[in-house]
LUMMARVEX-262671 format. One record per residue (C-alpha): x, y, z. Coordinates in steps of 0.1 Angstrom, whole numbers, padded with zeros to 4 digits, always signed. Layout:
XYZ
...
This chain:
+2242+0530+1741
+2266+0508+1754
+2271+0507+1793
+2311+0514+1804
+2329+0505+1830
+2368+0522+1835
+2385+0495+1859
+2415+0513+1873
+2432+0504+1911
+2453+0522+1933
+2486+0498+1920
+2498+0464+1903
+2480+0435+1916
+2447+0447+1933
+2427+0428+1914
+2419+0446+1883
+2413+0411+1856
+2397+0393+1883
+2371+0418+1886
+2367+0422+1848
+2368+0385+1844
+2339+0385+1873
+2320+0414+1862
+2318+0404+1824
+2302+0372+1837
+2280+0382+1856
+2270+0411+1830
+2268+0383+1806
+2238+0371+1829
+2218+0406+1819
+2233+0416+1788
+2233+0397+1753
+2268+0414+1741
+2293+0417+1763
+2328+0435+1751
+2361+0440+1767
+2391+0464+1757
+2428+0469+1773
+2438+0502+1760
+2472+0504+1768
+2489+0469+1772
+2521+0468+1783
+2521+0430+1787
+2524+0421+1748
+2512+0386+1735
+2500+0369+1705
+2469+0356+1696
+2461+0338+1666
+2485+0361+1649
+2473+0396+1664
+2498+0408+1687
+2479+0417+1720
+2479+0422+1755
+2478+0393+1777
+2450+0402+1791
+2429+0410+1765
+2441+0375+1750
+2425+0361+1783
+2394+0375+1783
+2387+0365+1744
+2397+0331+1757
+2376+0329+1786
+2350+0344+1768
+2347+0335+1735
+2353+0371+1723
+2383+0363+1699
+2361+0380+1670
+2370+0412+1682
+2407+0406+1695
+2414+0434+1670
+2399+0460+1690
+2404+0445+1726
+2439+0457+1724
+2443+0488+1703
+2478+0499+1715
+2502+0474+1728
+2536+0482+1742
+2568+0472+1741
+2603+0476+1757
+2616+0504+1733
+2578+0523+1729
+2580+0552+1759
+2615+0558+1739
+2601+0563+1704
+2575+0583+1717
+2593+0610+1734
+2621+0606+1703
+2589+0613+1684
+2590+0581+1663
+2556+0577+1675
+2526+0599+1676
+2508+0604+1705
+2477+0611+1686
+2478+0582+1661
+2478+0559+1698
+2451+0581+1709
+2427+0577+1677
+2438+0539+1677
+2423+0541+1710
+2394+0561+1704
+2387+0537+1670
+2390+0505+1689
+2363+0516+1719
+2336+0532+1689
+2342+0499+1671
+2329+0480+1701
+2303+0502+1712
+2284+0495+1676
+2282+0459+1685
+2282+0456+1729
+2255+0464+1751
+2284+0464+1779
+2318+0470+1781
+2343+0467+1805
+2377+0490+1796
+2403+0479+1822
+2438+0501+1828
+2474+0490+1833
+2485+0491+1867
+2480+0526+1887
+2461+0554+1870
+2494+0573+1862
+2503+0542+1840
+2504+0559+1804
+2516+0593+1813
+2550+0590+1795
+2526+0584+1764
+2502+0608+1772
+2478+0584+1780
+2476+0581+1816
+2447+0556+1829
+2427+0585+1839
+2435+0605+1807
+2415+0573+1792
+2385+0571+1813
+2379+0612+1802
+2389+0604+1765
+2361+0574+1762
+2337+0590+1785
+2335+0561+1807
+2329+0563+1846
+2358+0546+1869
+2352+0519+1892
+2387+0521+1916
+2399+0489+1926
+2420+0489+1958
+2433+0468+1988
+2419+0456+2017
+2429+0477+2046
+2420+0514+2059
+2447+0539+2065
+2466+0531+2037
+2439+0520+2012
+2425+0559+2019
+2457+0573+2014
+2462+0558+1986
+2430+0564+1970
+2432+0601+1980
+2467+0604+1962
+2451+0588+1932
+2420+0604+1928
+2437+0637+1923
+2449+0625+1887
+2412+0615+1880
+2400+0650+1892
+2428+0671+1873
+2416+0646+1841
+2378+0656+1841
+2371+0617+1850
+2344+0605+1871
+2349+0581+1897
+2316+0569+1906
+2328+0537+1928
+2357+0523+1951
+2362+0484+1951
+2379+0477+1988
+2394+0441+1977
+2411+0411+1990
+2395+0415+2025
+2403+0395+2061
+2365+0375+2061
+2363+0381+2100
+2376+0423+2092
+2352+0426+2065
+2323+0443+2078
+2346+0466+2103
+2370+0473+2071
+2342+0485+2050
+2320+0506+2077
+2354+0527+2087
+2362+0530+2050
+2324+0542+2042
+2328+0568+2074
+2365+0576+2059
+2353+0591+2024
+2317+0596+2033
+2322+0635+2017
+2341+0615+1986
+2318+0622+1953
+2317+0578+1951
+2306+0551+1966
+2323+0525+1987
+2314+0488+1975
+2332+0453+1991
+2347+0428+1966
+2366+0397+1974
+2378+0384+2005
+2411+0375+2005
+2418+0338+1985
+2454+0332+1987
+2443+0301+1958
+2441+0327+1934
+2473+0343+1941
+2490+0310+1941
+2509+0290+1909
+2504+0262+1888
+2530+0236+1882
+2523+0248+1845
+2532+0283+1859
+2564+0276+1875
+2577+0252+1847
+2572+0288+1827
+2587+0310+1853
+2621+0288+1856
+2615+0281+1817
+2622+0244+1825
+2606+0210+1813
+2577+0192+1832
+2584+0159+1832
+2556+0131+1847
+2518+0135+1847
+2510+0166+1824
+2477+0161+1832
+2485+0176+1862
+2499+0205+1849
+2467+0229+1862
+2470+0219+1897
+2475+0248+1923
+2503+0250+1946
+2499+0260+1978
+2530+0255+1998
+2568+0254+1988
+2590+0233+2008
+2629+0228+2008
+2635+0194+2014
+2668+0201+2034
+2660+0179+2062
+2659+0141+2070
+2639+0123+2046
+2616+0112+2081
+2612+0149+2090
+2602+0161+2054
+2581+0138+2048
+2564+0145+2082
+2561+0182+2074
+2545+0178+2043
+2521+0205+2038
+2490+0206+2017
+2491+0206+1978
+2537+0215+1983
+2560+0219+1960
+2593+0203+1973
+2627+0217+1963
+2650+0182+1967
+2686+0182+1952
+2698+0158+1932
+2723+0137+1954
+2688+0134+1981
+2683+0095+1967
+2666+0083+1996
+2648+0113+2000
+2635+0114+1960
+2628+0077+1958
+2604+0083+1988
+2585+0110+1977
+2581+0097+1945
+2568+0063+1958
+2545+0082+1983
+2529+0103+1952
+2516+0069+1941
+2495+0067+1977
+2467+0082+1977
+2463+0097+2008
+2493+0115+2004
+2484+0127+1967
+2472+0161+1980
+2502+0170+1999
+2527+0166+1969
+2518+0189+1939
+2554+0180+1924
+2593+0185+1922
+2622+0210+1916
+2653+0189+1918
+2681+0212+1915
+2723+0203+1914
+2750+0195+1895
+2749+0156+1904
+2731+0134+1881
+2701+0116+1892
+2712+0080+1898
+2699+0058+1873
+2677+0042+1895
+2666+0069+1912
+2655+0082+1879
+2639+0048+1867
+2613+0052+1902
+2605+0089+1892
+2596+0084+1858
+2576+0050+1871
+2557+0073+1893
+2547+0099+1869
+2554+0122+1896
+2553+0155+1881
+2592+0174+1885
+2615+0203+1869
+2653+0190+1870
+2676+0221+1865
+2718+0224+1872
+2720+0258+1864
+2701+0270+1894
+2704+0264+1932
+2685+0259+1958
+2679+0292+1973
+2675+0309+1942
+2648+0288+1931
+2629+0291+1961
+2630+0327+1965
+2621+0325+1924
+2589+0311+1931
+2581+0327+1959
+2585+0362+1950
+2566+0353+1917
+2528+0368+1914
+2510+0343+1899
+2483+0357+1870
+2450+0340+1857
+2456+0321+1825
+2429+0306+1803
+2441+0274+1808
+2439+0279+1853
+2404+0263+1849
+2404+0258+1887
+2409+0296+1892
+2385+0309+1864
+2354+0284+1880
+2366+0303+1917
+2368+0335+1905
+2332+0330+1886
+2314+0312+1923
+2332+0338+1944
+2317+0367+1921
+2280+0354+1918
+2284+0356+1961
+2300+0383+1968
+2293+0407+1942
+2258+0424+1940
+2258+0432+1900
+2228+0451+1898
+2234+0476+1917
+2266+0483+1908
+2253+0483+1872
+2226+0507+1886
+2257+0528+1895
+2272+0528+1862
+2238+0541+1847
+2244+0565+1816
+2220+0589+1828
């Protein structure tokens, strides 16, 4: 019998693909088939033709598992779905048996599965398919994926586990995630005292890596759905600071942070023609990930000849300003792609150390 795991979390961005991207490879360490399944996705894709979720599409990506994309994304939804469900356009128990197929289908053929929900447990309810409806429906245990912190991490976990409970779904462990390194220990002995009566068990994931929660340039030239012009080899590279180059060209270029993004308009000549000249030095390389050169002034031509020369990677748009692009991209939450190779080889490193798989596989035991 194949061994499930139901990844839920207390909201949106706790951490929920990371850990299934870090638990399938570790698993794939102990067991021979490994098999992955997004339920309900509301994040639709396509992949080789099969209209999936995005994460599913990520995880046969990563690894290797595009033989069964047709079952790692049973129900996918769209814009217009919750409508045609409650207009009755859609059946509820068609979705459910998709569902129900899907999972069978991959138990025949796993040893382990991971079955990860969308967002907070409640997710699905307008489709009668609430994350915790799942877990009960395939019979899998829950492993609840939350912040880092204590009052409000319990609350929150108390509030959710009460959909879990009314559903007949067993949560068997809590994943306290993104922790403060030097809180760690103190974070997890207050929340272990905290739900000590709590029918689970308390386990500590990640500390906090802002590096995974930051963007690629390949990222951002999607978000503002713009060009990248200059080295595409580049394209993976993390950013880790974004600047507004508002300033003298002297002070910005003394304030350069590591690995920035710098937001330049277009009538900043002097202020372009050094950073692009600078990107060519390597020992300030590191500091400049790239460009957004925003404005409704050309680039002079010569100004535009020195960019180019330099390869220096940059997004020109005239339709946006500066302060909208800025607060763009910094009120973005950047996801794992298959192509953030940086991010998938830190996610894997930070999971062989700080995750103990076997007995948290022990947890998950059938019997």
């Amino acid at each position: 019998m194949a061994r499930k795991i139901f990844i839920a979390a207390t909201g949106q961005n706790s951490g929920k693909t990371t850990t299934s991207i870090s638990l399938l490879h570790l698993a794939r360490k102990k067991y021979e088939r490994i098999g992955f399944i997004k339920p309900i996705g509301p994040k639709p894709a396509v992949l080789r033709g099969i209209p999936v979720d995005k994460d599913a599409a990520l995880i046969a990506q990563v690894f290797g598992l595009e033989k069964d994309l047709r079952y790692m994304s049973p129900v996918v939804v769209y814009p217009d779905t919750s409508r045609r469900v409650i207009d009755g356009d859609i059946c509820v128990s068609d979705l459910q048996e998709r569902i129900l197929h899907a999972c069978h289908e991959l138990e025949k053929q796993c040893d382990f599965i991971i079955i990860e929900g969308s967002g907070h447990p409640g997710v699905g309810s307008v489709l009668k398919l609430s994350n915790a409806r799942i877990a009960r429906l395939l019979n899998a245990p829950v492993l609840m994926v939350t912040g880092g912190g204590v009052g409000n991490v319990i609350d929150t976990v108390c509030l959710n586990l009460a959909l879990f409970e009314k559903e007949g779904a067993e949560v068997r462990a809590m994943l306290a995630n993104k922790l403060i390194p030097e809180k760690r220990e103190n974070v997890l002995d207050y929340l272990r005292r905290a739900l000590i009566d709590e029918p689970f068990t308390v386990i500590g994931g990640f500390d906090y890596h802002p590096v995974l929660a930051n963007p690629t340039l390949r990222r951002i030239s999607r978000l503002l759905d713009l060009r990248l012009n200059g080295n595409h080899r580049e394209m993976g590279r993390i950013i880790h600071n974004v600047q507004i180059g508002a300033a003298s060209t002297q002070r910005v270029t003394e304030m350069l942070k590591d690995a920035s993004l710098l937001i330049v308009t277009s009538s900043r000549d002097e202020l372009l023609v050094t950073l692009a000249n600078m990107y060519q030095m390597p020992e300030y390389r590191s500091r400049i990930s790239g460009l957004v050169i925003p404005g409704l002034s050309p680039v002079s031509v010569i100004t535009q000849r020195i960019l180019d020369r330099s390869k220096i990677p940059y997004l020109r748009t005239m339709t946006q300003s500066t302060a909208e692009l800025y607060r763009l991209i910094t009120e973005d939450v950047s996801k794992i792609t298959a192509e953030d190779r940086e991010k998938l080889d830190l996610v894997r490193a930070l999971a062989e150390h700080s995750l103990d798989f076997n007995a948290l596989d022990k947890l998950f035991d059938a019997a």
